[in-house]
C-alpha positions, -999 to 999 in steps of 0.1 A, spaced: -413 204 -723 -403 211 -685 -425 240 -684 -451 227 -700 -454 197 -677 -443 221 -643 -477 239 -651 -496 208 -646 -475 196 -612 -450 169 -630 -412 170 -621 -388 154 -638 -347 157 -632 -329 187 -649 -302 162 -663 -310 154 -701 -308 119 -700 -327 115 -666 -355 137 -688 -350 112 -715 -356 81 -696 -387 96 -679 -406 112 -704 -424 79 -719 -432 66 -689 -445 100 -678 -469 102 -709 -487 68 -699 -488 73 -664 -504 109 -669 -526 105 -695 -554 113 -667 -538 145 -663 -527 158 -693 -548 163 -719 -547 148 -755 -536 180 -773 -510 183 -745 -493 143 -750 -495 148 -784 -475 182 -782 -451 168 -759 -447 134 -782 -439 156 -812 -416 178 -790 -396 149 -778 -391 132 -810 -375 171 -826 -353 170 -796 -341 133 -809 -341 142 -844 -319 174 -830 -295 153 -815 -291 131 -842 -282 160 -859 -255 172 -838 -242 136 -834 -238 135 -874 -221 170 -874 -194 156 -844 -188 125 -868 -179 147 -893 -156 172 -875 -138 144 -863 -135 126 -897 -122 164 -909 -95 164 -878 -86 128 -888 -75 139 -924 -59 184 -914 -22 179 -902 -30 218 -889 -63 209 -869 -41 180 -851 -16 200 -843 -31 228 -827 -57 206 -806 -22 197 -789 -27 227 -769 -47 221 -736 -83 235 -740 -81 233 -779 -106 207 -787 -122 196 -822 -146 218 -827 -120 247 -816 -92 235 -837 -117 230 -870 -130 265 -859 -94 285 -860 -82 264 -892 -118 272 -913 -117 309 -898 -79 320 -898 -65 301 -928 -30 312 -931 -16 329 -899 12 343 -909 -12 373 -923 -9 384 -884 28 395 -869 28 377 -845 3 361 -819 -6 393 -799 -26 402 -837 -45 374 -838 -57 378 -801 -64 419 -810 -83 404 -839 -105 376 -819 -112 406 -792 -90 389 -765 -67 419 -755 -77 445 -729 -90 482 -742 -65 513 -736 -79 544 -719 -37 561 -718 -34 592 -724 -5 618 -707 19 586 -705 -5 571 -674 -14 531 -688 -51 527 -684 -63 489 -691 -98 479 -691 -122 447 -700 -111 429 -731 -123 449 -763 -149 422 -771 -140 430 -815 -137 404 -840 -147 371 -842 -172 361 -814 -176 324 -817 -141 320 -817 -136 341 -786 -162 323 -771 -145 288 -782 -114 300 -766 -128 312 -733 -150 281 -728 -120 257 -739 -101 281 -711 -126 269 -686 -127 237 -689 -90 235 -683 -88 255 -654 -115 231 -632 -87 208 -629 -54 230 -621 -61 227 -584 -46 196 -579 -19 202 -606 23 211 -595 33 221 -630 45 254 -640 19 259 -662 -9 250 -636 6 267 -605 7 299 -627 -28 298 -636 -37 288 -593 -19 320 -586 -42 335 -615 -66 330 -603 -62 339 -568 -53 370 -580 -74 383 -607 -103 359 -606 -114 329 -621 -134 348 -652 -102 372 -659 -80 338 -655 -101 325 -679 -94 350 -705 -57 353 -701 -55 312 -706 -72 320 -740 -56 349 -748 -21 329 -745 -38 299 -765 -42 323 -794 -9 334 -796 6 291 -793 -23 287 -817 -2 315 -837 31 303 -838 19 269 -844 0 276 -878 26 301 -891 56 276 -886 67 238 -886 68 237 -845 46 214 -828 36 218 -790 57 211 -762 37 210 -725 58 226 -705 70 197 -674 
């Protein structure tokens, strides 16, 4: 709908409820400009983007109502960067953990350990292999994110680690190693009676 109305010289905000809040008005006041196929088009366009969003809001109702009534989702969306949809995710998708080891399996098996290249005892490390289940990898690094925007102003163990992280490897490869350590709390946690305990 941007581009469409770009073509013809209308701006609106890039924020989505800025676009919201401007689009009616911007089909009366243009109606010179734009052509009737073209309002039509763009009414019809804007009401699938409500009926979308209706959708997604029914679907967040209902993975909350689910995390209400799973003792297993509660407990691992304890963990910082865990949230509803993550914690629905791991429970639907992993079932019983204690089919992996330990938690160093379970991130091998989301992808979220580094490739080896070793060979004549020399310990070569690259990117992470990327194997298993993508959209929980990519829960886990986005949940990883969203944590680390606010460890700057943070003195806890856990936080200062992650500064020095990050000063050190990057924020992307920080980003990683938070999830990669979630996956192996979110481990322990489903495979045993233990709840978790933030670190002071």
């Amino acid at each position: 709908m941007r581009g469409l109305l770009g073509e013809r010289g209308l701006t609106i905000a890039r924020s989505p409820e800025a676009f919201k809040r401007a689009m009616p008005e911007l089909l009366l006041s243009s109606a010179d400009e734009l052509t009737s196929f073209c309002q039509t088009l763009l009414a019809e366009l804007l009401q699938h983007l409500k009926t979308i969003e209706d959708r997604i809001h029914l679907i967040e109702v209902s993975i909350q109502a689910f995390m209400k009534h799973s003792a297993l989702c509660k407990k691992i969306a304890e963990v910082p960067g865990i949230g509803p949809i993550t914690a629905t995710a791991i429970v639907a998708s992993v079932g019983d953990a204690r089919q992996f080891r330990n938690g160093r399996h379970l991130a091998a098996w989301l992808g979220l350990v580094p490739r080896q290249y070793s060979s004549g005892g020399k310990l070569r490390l690259q990117g992470i292999s990327r194997r298993g289940d993508t959209y929980l990898r990519t829960l886990l690094i986005h949940g990883a994110r969203a944590v680390l925007r606010y460890v700057k102003a943070k003195t806890d163990p856990h936080s200062v680690w992650l500064q020095q992280l990050i000063a050190r490897r990057g924020y992307n490869c920080a980003a990683v190693a938070l999830a990669n350590k979630n996956a192996r709390i979110v481990q322990a946690l489903l495979s045993s009676d233990e709840h978790f305990i933030p670190k002071a």
